[in-house]
VEXTORLO-462819 format. One record per residue (C-alpha): residue in one letter; chain; x, y, z. Coordinates in Angstrom, 2 decimals, decimal comma. Each point is the difference from the previous one (the first is absolute). Example, Ala and Ser with C-alpha at 12.3 -4.5 7.8 and 13.67 -1.06 7.14 Angstrom:
{'A' 'A' {12,30 -4,50 7,80}},
{'S' 'A' {1,37 3,44 -0,66}},
END
This chain:
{'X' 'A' {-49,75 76,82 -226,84}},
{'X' 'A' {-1,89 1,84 2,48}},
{'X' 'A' {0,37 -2,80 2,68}},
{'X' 'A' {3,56 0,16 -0,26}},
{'X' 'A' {0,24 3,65 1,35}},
{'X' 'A' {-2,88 -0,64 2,61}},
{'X' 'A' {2,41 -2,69 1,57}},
{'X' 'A' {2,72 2,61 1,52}},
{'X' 'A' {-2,30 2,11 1,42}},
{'X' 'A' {-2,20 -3,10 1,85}},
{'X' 'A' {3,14 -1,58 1,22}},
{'X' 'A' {1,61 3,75 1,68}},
{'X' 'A' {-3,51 0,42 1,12}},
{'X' 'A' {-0,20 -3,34 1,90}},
{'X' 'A' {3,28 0,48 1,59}},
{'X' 'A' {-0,01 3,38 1,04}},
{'X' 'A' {-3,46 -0,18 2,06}},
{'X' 'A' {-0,67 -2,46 2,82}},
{'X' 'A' {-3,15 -0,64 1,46}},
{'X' 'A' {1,13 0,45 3,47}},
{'X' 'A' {2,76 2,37 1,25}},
{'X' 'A' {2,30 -1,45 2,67}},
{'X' 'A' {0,37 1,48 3,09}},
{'X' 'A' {3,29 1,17 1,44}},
{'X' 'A' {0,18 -1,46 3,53}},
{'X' 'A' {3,48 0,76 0,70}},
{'X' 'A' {-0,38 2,74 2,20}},
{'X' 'A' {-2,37 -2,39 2,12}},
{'X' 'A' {2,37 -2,43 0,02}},
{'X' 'A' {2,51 2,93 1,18}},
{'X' 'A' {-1,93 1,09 2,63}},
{'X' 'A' {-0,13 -3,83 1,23}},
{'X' 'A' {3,69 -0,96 -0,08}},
{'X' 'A' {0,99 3,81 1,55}},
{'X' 'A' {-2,36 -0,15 3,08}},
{'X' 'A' {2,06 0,06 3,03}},
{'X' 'A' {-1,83 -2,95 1,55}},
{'X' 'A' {2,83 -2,33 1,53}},
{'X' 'A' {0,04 -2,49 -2,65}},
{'X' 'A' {2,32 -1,22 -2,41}},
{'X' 'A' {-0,59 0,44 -3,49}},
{'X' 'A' {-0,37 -3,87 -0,99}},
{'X' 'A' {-3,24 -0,20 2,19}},
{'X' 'A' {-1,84 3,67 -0,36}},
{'X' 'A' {-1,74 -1,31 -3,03}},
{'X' 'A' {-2,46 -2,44 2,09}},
{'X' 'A' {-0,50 -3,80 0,52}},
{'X' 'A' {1,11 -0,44 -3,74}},
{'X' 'A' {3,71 1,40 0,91}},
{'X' 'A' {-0,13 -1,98 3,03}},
{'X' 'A' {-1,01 -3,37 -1,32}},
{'X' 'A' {2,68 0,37 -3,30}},
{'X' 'A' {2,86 1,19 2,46}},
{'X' 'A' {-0,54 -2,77 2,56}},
{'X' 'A' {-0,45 -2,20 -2,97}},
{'X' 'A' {3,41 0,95 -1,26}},
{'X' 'A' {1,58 -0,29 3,25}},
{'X' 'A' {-1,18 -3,48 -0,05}},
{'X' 'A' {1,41 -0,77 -3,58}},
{'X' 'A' {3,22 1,33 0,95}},
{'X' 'A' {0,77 -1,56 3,16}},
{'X' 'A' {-1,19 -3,26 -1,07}},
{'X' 'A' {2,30 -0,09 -3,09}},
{'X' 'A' {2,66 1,07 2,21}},
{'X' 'A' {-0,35 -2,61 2,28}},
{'X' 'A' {-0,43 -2,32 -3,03}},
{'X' 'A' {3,42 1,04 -1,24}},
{'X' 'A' {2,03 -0,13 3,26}},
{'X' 'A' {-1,56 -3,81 0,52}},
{'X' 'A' {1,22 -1,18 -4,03}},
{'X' 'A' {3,39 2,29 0,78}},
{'X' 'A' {0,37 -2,25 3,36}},
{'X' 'A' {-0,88 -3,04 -1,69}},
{'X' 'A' {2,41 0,80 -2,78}},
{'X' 'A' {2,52 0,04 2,07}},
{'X' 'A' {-0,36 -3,24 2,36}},
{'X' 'A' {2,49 -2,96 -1,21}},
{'X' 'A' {-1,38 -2,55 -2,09}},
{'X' 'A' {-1,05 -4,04 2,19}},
{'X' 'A' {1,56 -2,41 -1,82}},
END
């Protein structure tokens, strides 16, 4: 029987400590995105924010383009 009440305590125990704290980085993160340094917001986070927004780009023009050549061809007459 004594097993059964040691269970309760292990499991809050386990849950309630963690081996490593987290840091809070949002004020670094703050003082990134606020600085006053002439660039927009998509790229002040480094080659990373580059590469994925330029990557994006890419995706969206190209399915644009995609859609405006099956939209023309959609609406060409049929040969007979």
């Amino acid at each position: 029987m004594r097993h059964l009440q040691i269970v309760p305590q292990f499991v809050t125990r386990a849950f309630s400590t963690t081996s490593r704290q987290m840091k809070n980085r949002v004020p670094e993160y703050q003082r990134l995105f606020q600085a006053n340094n002439d660039l927009p917001v998509h790229i002040k986070g480094g080659t990373t924010d580059v590469v994925l927004y330029r990557f994006t780009m890419a995706i969206t023009l190209g399915g644009t383009c995609l859609s405006l050549y099956w939209l023309l061809t959609a609406c060409q007459p049929r040969n007979k």
